[in-house]
C-alpha positions as CSV (number, residue, x, y, z in Angstrom):
1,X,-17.8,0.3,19.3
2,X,-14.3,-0.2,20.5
3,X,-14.8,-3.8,21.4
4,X,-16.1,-4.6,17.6
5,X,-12.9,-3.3,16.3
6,X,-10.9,-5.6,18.1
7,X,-12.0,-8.8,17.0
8,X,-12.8,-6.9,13.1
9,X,-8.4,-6.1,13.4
10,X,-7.6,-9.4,14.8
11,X,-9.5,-11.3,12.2
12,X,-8.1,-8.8,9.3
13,X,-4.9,-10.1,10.6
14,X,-5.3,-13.7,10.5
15,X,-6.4,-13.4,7.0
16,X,-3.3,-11.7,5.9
17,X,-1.4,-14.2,7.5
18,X,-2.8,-16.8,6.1
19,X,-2.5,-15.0,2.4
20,X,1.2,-14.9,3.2
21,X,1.6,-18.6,4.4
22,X,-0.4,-19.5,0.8
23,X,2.2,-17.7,-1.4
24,X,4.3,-20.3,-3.0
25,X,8.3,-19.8,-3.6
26,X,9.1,-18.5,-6.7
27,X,11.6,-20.4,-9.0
28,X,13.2,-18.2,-11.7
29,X,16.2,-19.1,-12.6
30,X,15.8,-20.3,-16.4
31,X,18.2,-22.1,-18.9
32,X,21.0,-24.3,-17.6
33,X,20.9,-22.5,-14.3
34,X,19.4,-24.8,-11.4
35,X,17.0,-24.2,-9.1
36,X,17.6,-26.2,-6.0
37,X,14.2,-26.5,-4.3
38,X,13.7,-28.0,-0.9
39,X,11.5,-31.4,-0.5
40,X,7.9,-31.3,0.2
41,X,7.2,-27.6,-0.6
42,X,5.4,-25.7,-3.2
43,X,6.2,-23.3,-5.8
44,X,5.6,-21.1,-8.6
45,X,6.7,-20.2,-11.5
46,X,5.1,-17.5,-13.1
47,X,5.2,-16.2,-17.1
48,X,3.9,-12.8,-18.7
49,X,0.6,-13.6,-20.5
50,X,-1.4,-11.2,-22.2
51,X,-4.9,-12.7,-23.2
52,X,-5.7,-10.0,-25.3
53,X,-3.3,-11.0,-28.3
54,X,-3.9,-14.6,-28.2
55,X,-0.9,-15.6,-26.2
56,X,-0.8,-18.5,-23.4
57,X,1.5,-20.6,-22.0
58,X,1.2,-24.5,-21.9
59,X,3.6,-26.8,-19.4
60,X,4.8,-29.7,-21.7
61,X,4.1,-33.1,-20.1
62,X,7.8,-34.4,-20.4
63,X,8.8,-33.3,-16.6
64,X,9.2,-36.4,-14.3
65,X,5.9,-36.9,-12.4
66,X,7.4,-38.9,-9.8
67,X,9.4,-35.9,-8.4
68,X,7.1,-33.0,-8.5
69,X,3.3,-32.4,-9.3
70,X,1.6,-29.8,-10.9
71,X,-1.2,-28.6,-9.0
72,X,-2.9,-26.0,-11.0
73,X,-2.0,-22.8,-13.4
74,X,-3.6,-19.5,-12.2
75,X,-4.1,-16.5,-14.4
76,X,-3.5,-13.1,-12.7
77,X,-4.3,-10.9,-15.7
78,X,-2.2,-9.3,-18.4
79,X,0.0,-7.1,-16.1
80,X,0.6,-10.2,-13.6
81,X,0.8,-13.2,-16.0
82,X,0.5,-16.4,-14.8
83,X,1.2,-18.8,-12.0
84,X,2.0,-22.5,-12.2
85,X,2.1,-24.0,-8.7
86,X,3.8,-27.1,-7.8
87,X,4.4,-29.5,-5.2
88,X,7.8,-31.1,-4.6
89,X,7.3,-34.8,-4.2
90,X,10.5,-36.5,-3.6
91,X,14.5,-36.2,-4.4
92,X,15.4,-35.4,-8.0
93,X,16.0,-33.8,-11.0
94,X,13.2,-32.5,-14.0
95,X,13.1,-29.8,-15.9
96,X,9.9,-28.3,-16.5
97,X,9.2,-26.7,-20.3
98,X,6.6,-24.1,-21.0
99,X,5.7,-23.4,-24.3
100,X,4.7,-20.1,-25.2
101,X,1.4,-19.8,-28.3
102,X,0.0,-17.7,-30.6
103,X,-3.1,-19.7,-31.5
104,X,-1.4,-22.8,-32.9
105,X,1.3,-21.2,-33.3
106,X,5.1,-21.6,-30.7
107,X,6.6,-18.5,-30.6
108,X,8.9,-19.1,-27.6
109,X,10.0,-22.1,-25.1
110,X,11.5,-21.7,-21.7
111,X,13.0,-24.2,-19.6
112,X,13.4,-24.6,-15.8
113,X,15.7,-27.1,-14.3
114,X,14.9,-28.1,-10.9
115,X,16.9,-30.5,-8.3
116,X,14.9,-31.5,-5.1
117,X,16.6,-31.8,-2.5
C-alpha cells in the first residue's frame, strides 16, 4: 500500500504544478492607467459575467494584432466571470476594449491599455 501512495502524491503534485505554471498574469489596471506587460508571455483579463441576466462581454476588434493575440475567452460561471487570455507578441502599445451587453443592448465599456515591453 505504501509504495502506491508515493507515486499517487508525486503525480498529484505534478498536476498542481502544472495548474500553476498554466495560470496567466492578470492585468487590471483599467482607464488611462497602463499595464506594462513583459514580451512573449500570457495574460488574462477577467470581467464579472452573470449568464443568467443576459449579460456578456465582447473584446472589440480595434486592438493592434501585431502586438498581442487573443487566444481564447473562458467562462468560469457567474461568481468567477470570465477570462480573456492573451499572448504578447512583440514591443508596443494597444488598448484592448470590452464591451459589456444586455441582448443587443451596451450597457458598459472598459478599456485596458497595455505597453509590451
Amino acid at each position: 500500500m505504501k509504495i502506491l501512495v508515493k507515486p499517487i502524491f508525486l503525480l498529484n503534485v505534478l498536476v498542481a504544478l502544472l495548474f500553476i505554471s498554466c495560470s496567466y498574469e492578470q492585468i487590471k489596471n483599467e482607464g488611462s492607467e497602463v499595464n506594462i506587460v513583459q514580451l512573449k508571455k500570457k495574460y488574462r483579463i477577467n470581467l464579472p459575467e452573470d449568464h443568467t441576466k443576459g449579460y456578456i462581454w465582447q473584446l472589440s476588434d480595434d486592438y493592434n494584432r501585431k502586438i498581442i493575440d487573443h487566444i481564447n475567452t473562458v467562462w468560469h460561471g457567474n461568481t468567477k466571470g470570465v477570462d480573456f487570455n492573451f499572448n504578447t507578441l512583440s514591443s508596443g502599445s494597444t488598448t484592448l476594449t470590452f464591451v459589456l451587453r444586455k441582448y443587443n443592448d451596451t450597457t458598459s465599456i472598459k478599456h485596458f491599455p497595455v505597453q509590451i515591453q
